[in-house]
N, C-alpha and C positions, 0 to 999 in steps of 0.2 A: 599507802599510796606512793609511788614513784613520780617527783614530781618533777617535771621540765619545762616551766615555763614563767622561768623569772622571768624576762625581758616584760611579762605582763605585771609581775609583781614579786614581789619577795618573802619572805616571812620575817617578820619580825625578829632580831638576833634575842636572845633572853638578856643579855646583857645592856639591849637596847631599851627593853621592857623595863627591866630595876630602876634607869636610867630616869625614864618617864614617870613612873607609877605615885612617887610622893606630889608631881604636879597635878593626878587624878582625886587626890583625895587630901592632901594636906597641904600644901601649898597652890590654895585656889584662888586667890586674889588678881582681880585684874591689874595687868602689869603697868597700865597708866595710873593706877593709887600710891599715894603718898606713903602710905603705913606700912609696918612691917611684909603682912602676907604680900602687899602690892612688889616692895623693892624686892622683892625674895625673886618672883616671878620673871619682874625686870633683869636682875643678876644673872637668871638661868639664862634668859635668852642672849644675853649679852656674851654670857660663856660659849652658848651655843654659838652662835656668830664667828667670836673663836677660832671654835673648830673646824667650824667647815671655812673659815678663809685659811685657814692653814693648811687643808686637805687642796685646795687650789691654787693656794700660791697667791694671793691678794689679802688687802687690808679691812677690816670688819667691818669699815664701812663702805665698802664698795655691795655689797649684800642685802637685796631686799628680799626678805621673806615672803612666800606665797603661799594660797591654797592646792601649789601645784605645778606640777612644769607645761600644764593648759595653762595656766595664768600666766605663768610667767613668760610663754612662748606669744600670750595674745600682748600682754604690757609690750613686750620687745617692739614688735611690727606696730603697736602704736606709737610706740615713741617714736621709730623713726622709719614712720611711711608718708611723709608728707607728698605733697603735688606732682614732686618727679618721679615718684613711681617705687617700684622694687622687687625686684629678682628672687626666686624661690627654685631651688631644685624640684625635679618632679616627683623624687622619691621621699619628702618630706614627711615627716609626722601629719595626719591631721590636724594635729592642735597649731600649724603652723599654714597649712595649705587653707584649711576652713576659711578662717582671718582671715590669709590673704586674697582671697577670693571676693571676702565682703568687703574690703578696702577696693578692690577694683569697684567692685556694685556700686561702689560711691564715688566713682572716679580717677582712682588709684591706676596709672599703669604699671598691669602685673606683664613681669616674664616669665616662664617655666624653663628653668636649664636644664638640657638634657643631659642623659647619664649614657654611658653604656653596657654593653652587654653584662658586665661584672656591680654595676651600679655606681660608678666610680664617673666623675665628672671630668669630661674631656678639655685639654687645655682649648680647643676652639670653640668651648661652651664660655668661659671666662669671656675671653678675646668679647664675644660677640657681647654680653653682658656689660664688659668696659667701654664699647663704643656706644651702649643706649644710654652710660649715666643715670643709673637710677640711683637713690636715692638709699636704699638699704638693699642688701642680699643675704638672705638667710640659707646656709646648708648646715644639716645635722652632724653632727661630728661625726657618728656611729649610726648607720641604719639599726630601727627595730625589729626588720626583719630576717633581713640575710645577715647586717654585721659587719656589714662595709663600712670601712673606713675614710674619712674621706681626708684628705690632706691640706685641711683649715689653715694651718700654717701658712702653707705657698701660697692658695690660694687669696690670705686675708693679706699680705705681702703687697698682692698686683693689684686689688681691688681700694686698700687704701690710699696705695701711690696715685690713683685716682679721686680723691676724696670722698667715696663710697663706703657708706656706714659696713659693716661686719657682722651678726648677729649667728650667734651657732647655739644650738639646741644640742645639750652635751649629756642627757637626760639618760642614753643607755649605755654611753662610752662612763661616767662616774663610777668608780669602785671596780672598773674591769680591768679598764690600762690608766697609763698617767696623764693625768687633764692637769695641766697649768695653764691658768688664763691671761698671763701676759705673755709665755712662747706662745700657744694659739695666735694672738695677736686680733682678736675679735674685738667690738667695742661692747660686746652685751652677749651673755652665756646662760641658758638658762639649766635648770638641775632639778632632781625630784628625789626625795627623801625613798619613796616602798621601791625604788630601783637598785639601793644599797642595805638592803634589811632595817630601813627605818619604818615609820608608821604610814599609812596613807594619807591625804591630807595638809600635803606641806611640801614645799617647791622651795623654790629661789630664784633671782632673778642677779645677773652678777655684773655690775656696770664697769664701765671706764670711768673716770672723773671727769670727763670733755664732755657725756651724753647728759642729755637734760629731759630727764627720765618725764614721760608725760603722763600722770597718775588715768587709769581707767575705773578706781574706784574712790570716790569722793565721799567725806564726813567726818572724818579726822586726822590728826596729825600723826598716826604710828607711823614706821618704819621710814622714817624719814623725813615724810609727810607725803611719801613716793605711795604708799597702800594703805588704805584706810579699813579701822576695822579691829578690835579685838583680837590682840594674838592667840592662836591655840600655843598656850604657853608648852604643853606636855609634846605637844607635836613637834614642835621647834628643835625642844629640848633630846630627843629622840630621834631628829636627823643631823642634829650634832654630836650626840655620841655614835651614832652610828657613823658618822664621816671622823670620828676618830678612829675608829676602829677599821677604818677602808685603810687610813692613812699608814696607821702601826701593820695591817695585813694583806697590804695589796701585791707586793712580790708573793708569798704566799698560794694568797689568791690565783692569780692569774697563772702561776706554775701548774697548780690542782687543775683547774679549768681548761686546761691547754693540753694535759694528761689527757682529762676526758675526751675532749674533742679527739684531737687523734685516734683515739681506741674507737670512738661513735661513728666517724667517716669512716676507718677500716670498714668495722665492721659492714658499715649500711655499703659500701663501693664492690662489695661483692652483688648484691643485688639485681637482675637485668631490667634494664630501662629506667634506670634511677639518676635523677641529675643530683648535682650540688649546687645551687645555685649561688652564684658571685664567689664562684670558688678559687677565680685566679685576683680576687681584691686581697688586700689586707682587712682582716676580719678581728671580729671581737674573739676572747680564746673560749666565749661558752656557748659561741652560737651556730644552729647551721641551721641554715633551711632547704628543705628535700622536694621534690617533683617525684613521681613512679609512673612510668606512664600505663595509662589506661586506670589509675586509682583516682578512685575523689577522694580528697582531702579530707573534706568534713566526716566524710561517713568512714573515713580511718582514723580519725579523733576521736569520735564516736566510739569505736570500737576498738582502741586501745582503752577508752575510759574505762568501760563494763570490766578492761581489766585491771583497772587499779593504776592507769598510766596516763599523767596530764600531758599535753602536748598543746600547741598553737597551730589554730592553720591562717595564722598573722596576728597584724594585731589589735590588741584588744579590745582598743576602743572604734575597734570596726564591726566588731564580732555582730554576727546575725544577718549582714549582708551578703546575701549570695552573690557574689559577683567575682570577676578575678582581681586579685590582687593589684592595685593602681604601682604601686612598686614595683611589680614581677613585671607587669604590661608595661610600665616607663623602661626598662632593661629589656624591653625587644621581646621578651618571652609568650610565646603563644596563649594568645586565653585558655584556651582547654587545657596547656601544659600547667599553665599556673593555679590552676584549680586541685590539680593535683598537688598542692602544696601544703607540707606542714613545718612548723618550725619548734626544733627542739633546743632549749634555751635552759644551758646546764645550771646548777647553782654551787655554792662551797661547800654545802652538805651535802651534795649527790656522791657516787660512789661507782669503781668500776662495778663493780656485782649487778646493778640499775643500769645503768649502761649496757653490760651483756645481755640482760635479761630482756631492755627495749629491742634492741637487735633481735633476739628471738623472739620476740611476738611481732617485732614486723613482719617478717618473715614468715610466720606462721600465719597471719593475713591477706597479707597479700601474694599468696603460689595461686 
């Protein structure tokens, strides 16, 4: 199988696997016990911690571990959604727009920042967001679909010289380009292990030291006493060697990935009536997503599958709804256009040969 559609998930690195597999079978003690197997368990995740605050630039305890960058994306907007409200870009994650929808239900004023054509947040989106004063704003660092970047920095810059919380979901920008969470200058980051060849299962949630983290899961004192609940010690342990391994190979990385890309748009820009969407943004280097007009998306997902070829027509934890794209339609894009959308989401194992070969079955699809 030809596969293109990390931004939904990863494969497991084998060296991630090694990494995990004595916590699946020999070192299974829960990591709050006193006794040997317990501290063993304790030890990994504490290493793990480690790693991944070294992969971003922060101290091992700014780092609560999650079931997830859903979790960690819901914890964020509870902490800091209180009475005055809070700004959400339009082309957000679900696991970010969901939440904040149900904090409005409850009284919460929500705003939705508009983007433009490229997905990319306009300085008179800011402006108008500074003058309502809410209370947090969350934008994703990296869209999951097109790959837009978004310029967290500047923007976390303007928004805090107003005393407005920061919060960025950095969940498909980790392992692709460089996330440091003190340049960023957010006050709350969140992150997910299967987006960098770790396991699924396992998130993060990555604070300031000023935010006064407000637990959403109640019953004991782990991770702080910020997330309650029994570590999956093996999962933990598995997104921190895999964010060592982001860290030793992320020039690497992003070089190969950015190959591809290149050779992928060639190729597809030959094609008639084919857009790029968010093609004049700063983009991730493994992603693109495609429009063709007069094709539906699904039923050319569909039918690159039968040949051996994965693909997205977004994402994944939307998948099954036929509708357009809330991404594509926040960037102005036609619903009928955006239906015609698939996104191809390279990984560090792909290869030109897969590359060429997708080119020629699209092609061979859609004449």
């Amino acid at each position: 199988m030809i596969y293109f559609d990390h931004n939904a998930t990863t494969p497991i690195d084998d060296r991630v696997f090694d990494a995990m597999l004595p916590f699946l079978k020999t070192f299974y003690g829960n990591p709050s016990s006193l006794y040997r197997h317990g501290r063993a368990c304790r030890s990994a995740i504490d290493a793990a911690r480690e790693q991944l605050a070294a992969l971003i630039g922060v101290q091992p305890g700014q780092i609560i571990f999650t079931s997830g960058g859903t979790e960690a994306n819901n914890l964020a907007l509870a902490t800091l959604a209180p009475q005055a409200g809070l700004a959400v870009s339009a082309t957000e994650h679900p696991s970010v727009i969901e939440p904040a929808l149900h904090l409005q239900s409850m009284g919460h004023p929500l705003t939705l920042l508009d983007v433009d054509a490229n997905g990319r947040i306009p300085q008179d989106a800011i402006d108008e967001v500074i003058s309502l004063k809410p209370s947090l704003v969350s934008i994703m660092l990296a869209n999951n679909e097109t790959g837009a970047i978004q310029n967290i920095e500047h923007y976390a810059d303007q928004l805090k010289a107003h005393g407005i919380k920061v919060h960025t979901d950095a969940v498909q920008a980790l392992g692709k380009i460089p996330v440091d969470f003190n340049r960023l200058g957010a006050h709350l980051m969140s992150l997910s292990s299967h987006k960098i060849y770790g396991p699924k299962g396992c998130g993060a949630l990555v604070f300031e030291k000023s935010v006064a983290i407000k637990p959403i899961l109640l019953g004991g004192g782990q991770e702080q006493g910020f997330r309650a609940g029994t570590e999956n010690v093996a999962a933990i342990v598995g997104f921190g060697k895999a964010a060592e391994l982001a860290k030793l190979e992320l020039a690497e990385r992003q070089a190969h990935l950015l190959k591809l890309r290149t050779l992928l748009e060639h190729g597809l820009r030959a094609m008639p009536g084919l857009t790029v969407f968010a093609e004049q943004a700063e983009r991730l280097p493994n992603t693109v997503q495609v429009g063709i007009h007069g094709i539906d998306g699904e039923m050319l997902l569909m039918q690159l599958d039968q040949k051996g070829i994965a693909v997205s027509s977004g994402s994944a934890c939307a998948s099954g709804i036929r509708e357009a794209s809330p991404v594509l339609v926040a960037m102005g894009i036609d619903p009928a256009q955006a239906k015609s959308a698939i996104r191809i989401s390279l990984g560090k194992a792909n290869t030109e040969a897969e590359v060429i070969e997708f080119i020629k079955q699209v092609n061979s699809l859609t004449r």
